[in-house]
C-alpha positions in Angstrom: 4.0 -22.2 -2.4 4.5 -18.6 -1.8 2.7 -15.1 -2.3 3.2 -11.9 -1.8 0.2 -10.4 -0.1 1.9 -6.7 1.2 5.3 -6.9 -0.8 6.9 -9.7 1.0 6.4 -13.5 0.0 5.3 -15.8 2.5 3.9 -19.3 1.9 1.0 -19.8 0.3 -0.8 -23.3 -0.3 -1.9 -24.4 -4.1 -4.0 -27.1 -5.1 -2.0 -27.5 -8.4 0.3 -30.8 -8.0 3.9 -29.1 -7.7 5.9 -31.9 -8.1 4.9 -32.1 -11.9 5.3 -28.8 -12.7 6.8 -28.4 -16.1 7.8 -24.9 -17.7 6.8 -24.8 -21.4 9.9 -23.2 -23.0 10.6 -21.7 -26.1 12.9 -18.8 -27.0 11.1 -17.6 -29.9 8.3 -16.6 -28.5 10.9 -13.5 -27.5 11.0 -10.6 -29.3 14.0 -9.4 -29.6 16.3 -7.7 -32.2 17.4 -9.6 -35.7 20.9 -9.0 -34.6 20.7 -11.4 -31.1 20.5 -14.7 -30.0 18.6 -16.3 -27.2 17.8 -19.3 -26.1 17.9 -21.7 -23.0 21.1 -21.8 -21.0 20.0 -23.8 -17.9 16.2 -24.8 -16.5 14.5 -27.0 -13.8 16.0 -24.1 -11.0 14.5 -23.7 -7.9 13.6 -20.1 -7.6 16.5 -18.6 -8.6 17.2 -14.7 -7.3 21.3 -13.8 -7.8 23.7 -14.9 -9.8 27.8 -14.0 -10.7 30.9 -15.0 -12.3 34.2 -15.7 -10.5 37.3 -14.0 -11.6 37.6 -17.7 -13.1 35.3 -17.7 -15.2 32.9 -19.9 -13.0 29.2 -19.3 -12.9 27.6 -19.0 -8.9 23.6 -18.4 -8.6 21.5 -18.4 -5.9 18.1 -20.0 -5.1 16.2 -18.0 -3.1 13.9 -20.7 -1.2 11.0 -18.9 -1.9 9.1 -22.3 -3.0 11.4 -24.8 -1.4 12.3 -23.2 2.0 16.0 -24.4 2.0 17.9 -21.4 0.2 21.1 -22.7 -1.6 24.2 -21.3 -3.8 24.4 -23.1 -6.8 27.7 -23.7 -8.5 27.7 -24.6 -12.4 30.8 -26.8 -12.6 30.9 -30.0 -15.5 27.5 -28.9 -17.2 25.8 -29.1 -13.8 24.8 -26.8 -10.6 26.1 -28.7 -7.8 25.1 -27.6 -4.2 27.8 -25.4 -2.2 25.7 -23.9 0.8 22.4 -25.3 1.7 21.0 -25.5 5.5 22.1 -22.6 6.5 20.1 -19.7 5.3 17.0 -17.4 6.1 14.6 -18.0 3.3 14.6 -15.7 1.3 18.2 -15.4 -0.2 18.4 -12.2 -2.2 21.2 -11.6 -3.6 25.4 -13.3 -3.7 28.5 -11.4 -5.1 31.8 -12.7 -4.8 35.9 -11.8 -3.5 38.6 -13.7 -3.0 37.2 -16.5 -3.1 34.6 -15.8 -0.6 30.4 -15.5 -1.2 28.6 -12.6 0.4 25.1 -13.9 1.0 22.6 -11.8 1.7 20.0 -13.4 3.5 16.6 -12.3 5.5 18.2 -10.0 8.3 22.0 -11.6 8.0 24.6 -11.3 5.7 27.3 -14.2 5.8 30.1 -15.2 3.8 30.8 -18.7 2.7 34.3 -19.5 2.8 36.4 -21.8 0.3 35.9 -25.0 2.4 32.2 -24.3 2.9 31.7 -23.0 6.4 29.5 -20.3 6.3 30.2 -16.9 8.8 27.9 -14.6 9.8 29.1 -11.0 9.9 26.0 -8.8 9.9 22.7 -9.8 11.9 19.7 -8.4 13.0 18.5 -6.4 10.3 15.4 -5.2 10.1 13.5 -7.3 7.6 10.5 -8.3 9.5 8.4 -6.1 7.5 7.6 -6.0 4.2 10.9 -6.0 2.1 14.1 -7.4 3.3 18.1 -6.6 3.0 19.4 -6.9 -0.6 22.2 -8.2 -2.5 25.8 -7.3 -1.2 28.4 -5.0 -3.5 31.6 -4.8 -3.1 33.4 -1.0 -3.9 36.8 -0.5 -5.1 37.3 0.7 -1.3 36.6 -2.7 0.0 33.7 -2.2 1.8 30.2 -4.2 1.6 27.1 -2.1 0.6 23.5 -3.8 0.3 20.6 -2.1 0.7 17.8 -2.6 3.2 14.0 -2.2 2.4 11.0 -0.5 4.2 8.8 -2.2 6.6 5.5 -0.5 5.4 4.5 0.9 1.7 4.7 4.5 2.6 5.5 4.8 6.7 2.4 3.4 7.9 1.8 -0.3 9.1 -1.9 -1.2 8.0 -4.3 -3.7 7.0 -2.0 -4.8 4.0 0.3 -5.8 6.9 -0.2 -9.0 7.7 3.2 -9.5 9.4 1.9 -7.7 12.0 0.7 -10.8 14.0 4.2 -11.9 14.2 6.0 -8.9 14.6 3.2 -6.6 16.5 6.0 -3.5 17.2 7.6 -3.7 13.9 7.8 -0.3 12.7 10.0 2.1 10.1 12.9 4.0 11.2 14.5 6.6 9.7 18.4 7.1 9.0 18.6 10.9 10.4 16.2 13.0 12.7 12.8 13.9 12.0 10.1 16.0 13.1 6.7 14.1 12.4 3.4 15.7 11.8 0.2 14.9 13.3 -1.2 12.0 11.1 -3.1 8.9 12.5 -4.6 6.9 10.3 -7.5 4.7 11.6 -8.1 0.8 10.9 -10.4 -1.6 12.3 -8.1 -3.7 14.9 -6.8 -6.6 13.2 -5.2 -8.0 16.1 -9.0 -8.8 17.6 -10.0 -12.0 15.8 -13.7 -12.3 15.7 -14.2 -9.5 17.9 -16.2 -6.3 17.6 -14.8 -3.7 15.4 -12.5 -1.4 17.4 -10.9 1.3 15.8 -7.1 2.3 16.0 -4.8 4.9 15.2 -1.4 4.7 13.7 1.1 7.3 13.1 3.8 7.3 10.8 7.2 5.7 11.6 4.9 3.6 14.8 4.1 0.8 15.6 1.0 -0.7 14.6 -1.8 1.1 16.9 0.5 3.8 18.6 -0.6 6.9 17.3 1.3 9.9 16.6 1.4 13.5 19.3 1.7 16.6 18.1 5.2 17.0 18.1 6.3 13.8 17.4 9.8 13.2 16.3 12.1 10.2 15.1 16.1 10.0 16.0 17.7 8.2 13.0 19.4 4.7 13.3 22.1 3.3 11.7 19.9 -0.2 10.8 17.4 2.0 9.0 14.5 1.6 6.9 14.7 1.9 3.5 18.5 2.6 3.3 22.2 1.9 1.5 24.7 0.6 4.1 28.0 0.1 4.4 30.4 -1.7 6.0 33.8 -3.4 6.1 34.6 -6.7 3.8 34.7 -8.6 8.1 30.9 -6.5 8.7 32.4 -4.0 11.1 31.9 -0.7 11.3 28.3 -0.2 9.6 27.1 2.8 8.6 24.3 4.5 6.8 25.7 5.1 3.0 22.2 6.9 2.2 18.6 6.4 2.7 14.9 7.5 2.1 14.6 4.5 -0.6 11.8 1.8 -0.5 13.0 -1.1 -1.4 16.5 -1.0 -3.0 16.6 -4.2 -4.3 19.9 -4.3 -6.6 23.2 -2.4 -6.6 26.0 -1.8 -8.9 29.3 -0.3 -9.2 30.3 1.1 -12.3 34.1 1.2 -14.1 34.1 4.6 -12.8 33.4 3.2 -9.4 29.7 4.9 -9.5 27.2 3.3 -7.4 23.8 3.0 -8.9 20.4 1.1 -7.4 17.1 0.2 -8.5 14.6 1.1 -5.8 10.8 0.0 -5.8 7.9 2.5 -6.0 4.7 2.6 -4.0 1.5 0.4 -4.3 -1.4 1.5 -4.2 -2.3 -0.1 -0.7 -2.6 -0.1 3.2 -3.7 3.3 5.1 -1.6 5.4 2.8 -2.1 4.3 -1.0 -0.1 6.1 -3.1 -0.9 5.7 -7.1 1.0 6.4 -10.1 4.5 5.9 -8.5 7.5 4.8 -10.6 10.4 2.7 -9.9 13.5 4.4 -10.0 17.4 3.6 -11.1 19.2 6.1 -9.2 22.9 7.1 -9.4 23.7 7.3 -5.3 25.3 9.8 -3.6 27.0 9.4 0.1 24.6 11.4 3.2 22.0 12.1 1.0 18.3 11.2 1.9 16.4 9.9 -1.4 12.5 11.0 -0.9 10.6 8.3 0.5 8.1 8.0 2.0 7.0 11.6 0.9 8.4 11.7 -2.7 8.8 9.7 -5.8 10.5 10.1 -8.9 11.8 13.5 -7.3 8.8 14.7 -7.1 6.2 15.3 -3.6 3.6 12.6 -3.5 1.6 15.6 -2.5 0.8 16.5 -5.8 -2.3 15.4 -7.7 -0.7 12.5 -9.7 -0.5 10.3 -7.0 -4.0 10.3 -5.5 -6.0 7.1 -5.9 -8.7 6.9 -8.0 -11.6 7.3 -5.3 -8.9 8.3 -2.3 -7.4 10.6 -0.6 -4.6 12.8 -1.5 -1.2 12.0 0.0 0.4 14.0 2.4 3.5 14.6 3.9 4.2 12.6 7.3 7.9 14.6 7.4 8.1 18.1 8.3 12.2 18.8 8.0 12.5 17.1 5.1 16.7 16.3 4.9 17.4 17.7 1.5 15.7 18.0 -1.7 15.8 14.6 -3.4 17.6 13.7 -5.8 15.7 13.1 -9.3 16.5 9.7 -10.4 19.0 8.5 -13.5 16.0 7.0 -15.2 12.2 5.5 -14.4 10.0 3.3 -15.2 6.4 2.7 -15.4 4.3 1.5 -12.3 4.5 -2.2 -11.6 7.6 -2.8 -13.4 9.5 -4.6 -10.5 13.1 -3.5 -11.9 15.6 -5.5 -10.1 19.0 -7.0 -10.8 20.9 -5.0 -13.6 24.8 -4.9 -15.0 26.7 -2.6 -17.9 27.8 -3.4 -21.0 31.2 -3.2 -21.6 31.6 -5.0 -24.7 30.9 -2.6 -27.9 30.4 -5.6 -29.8 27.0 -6.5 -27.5 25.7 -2.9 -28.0 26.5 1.2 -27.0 29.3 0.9 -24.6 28.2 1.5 -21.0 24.9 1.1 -21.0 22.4 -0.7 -18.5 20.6 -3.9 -19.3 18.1 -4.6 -16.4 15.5 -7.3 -15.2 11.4 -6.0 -15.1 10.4 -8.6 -12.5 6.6 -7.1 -12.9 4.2 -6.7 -10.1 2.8 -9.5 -7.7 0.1 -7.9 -6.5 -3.0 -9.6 -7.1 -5.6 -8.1 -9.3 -8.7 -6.1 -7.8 -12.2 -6.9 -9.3 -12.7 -4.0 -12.2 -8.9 -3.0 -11.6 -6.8 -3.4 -14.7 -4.2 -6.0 -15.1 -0.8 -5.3 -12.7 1.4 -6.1 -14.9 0.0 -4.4 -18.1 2.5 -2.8 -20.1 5.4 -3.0 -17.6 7.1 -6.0 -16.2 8.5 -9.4 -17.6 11.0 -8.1 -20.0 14.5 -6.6 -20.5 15.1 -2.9 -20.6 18.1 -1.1 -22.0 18.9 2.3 -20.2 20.9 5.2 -22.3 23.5 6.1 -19.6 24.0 9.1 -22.1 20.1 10.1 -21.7 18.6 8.4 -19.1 16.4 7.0 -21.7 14.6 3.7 -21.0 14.1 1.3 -23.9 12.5 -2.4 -24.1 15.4 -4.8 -25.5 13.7 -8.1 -24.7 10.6 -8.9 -24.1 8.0 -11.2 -25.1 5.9 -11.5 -28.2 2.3 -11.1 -26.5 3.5 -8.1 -24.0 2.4 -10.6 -21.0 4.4 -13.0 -18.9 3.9 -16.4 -20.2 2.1 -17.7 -17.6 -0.6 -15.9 -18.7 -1.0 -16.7 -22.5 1.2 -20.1 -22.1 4.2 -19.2 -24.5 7.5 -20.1 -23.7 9.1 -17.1 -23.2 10.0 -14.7 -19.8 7.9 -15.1 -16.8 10.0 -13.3 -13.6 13.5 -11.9 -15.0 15.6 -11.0 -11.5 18.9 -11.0 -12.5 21.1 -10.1 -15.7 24.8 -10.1 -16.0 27.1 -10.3 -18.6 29.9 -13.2 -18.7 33.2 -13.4 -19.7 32.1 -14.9 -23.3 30.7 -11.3 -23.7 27.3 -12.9 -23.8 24.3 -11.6 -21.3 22.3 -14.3 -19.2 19.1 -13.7 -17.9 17.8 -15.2 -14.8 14.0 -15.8 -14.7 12.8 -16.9 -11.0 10.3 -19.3 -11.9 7.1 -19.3 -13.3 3.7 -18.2 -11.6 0.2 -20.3 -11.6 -1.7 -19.3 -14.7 -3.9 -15.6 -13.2 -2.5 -15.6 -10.4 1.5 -13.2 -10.0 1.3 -13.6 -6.2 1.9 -17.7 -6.5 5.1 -19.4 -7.6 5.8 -22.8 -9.1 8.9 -24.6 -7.6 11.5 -25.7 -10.4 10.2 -23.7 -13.2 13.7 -21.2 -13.2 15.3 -20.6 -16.1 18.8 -19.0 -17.5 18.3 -17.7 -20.6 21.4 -16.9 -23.1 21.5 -13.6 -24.9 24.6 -13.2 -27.6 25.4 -11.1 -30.4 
């Protein structure tokens, strides 16, 4: 099984007996509008993460091999998903999109394409995903180029105690996409690198490696394989470059029919040597050469300000001194903990308002703290609509008892991921899997579902 202890998801062993695990379905425990439909399209998937429809009308999805290890791209053809690529993946898979007849798989520090006749080519490796958050699903612009995004190896700049990776990758570190001037913040831990040793204390400073502290005048020169970032690259993977940065975890991208790119981008935790609180996710329209905020704003504004202090901790400050630009204030936000991930716009009036944004609330995995309250409490697990005339966030779907149904075992949403409309002008919903009743960090293998929204 897997978890995710620090933001990434790793294996994790479970006593329950996976091999009979059986989801509990049943659409009405959804509330939705009087006007809408929805019920079960396809079940028994293996983690599913991405999916798409070909210019042909045929549905692709991809399992991410979070609880099976062996990532795969799925094809529905004759009422089935048959296997089209399997073997030849780093677990996780995050996202697919699709052109001329070629997949763009996104995978843990690679991109590849799987051709027509199944060989798979890799065109972009040796991101750095070794941290907490990987690269994300591909796009493909009108200008036929590749953009994905790329996540942050830390929370907030700062490799901790909450990262556990560290034993693997000891010099895994952040790096930013321009140059910075760093100021003179160490934070200390105990060593976790000495196993049943005496407690010696190290430093870390921002945008370091784990126990390299930070001098006084510190500074960063920016990468094109940056943390936290939007790149972009030809359809063959040449020429990459940084699109924009300063994100956390950019998890999903979009284009527009105006050819706008938009992304949903992760907000802090409240964890490791810098805990930030009270941080939204953000759906942000992007902008070429601009830096976005993190790790020293969020929602637009400085985490410097009172908000964002943890209950009992310290207040946040700034680990850049030049900051690039003023950020950017984002299109719309959403509540702590909701997980926003893969979104798409309506473009039939008959569904709803014309242009509008329909996106997945994964919810949080982070495990609950003794006296903390619930993670995914009011946020999560659901369908939002966003007003691209407003910016206004609304819940279209979600289900009847506010919690995921692992929790209250209903038959409704547990892990929406993906949503995209088809060529029947219906939407379908992809819902990774379910988690073990109590515990969001720990996911049951074919428990995925596709659920089937019409009008």
């Amino acid at each position: 099984m897997y978890q995710k202890p620090n933001g990434r998801l790793k294996l994790k062993a479970c006593n329950q007996n996976i091999e009979e695990a059986v989801r509990y379905l049943n659409p009405s425990d959804i509330q939705i509008s009087e006007e809408y439909t929805i019920e079960v399209f396809a079940q028994n998937l293996d983690s599913p993460v991405s999916m798409l429809f070909t210019e042909a009308g045929d549905m692709i999805v991809a399992e991410s091999g979070l609880t099976s290890g062996n990532p795969r791209v799925l094809q529905l053809i004759n009422g089935r998903f048959e296997v089209i690529a399997d073997d030849a993946f780093n677990s996780p898979i995050t996202g697919i999109s699709y052109l001329n007849s070629n997949i763009y798989v996104s995978h843990r520090g690679v991109v590849s394409i799987v051709k027509p006749d199944g060989t798979k080519q890799n065109i972009i490796a040796g991101l750095p995903s070794n941290g907490d958050y990987y690269n994300s699903g591909v796009e493909i612009g009108s200008d036929n180029k590749i953009y994905f995004g790329q996540g942050t190896a830390t929370n907030s700049g700062v490799v901790g105690l909450d990262n556990d990776w560290v034993f693997d990758f000891p010099l895994t570190c952040d790096y930013p996409g321009d140059y910075i001037m760093l100021f003179e913040q160490n934070f200390a831990t105990y060593n976790m690198l000495i196993l049943g040793g005496a407690k010696e204390v190290v430093y870390t400073g921002a945008f370091s490696a784990y126990g390299v502290p930070n001098g006084p005048y510190e500074v960063r020169k920016g990468v094109v394989k940056a943390s936290g970032s939007i790149l972009r690259a030809n359809l063959d993977g040449s020429d990459l470059e940084i699109y924009a940065w300063g994100f956390r975890k950019p998890s999903y991208m979009k284009f527009d029919e105006t050819n706008r790119l938009f992304a949903s981008n992760n907000g802090y935790d409240v964890r490791g040597s810098r805990p930030i609180a009270n941080a939204r996710d953000e759906f942000f329209l992007v902008s070429p050469g601009l830096w976005y905020g993190w790790p020293d704003y969020s929602g637009g504004e400085p985490v410097t300000l009172s908000k964002f202090t943890p209950e009992g901790g310290v207040q946040p400050k700034f680990l850049i001194k030049n900051h690039p630009n003023l950020p950017p204030k984002p299109y719309a936000t959403f509540p702590a903990n909701s997980g926003i991930m893969g979104f798409d716009f309506n473009y039939n009036s008959n569904f709803g308002p014309y242009g509008d944004v329909y996106i997945a609330e994964f919810g949080s995995t982070l495990p609950r703290e003794n006296g903390a309250a619930i993670p995914y409490m009011g946020s999560g697990h659901r369908i939002s609509k966003i007003d691209m005339n407003t910016g206004a966030v609304s819940t279209f779907a979600i289900n009847k008892s506010g919690f995921p149904a692992s929790m209250t075992l209903e038959g409704g949403f547990e892990r929406p991921s993906d949503v995209v409309f088809g060529p029947d002008g219906a939407m379908y919903v992809l819902d990774l899997g379910s988690n073990v009743r109590n515990e969001p960090d720990v996911f049951l293998p074919n428990t995925g579902v596709i659920w089937r929204i019409s009008k």
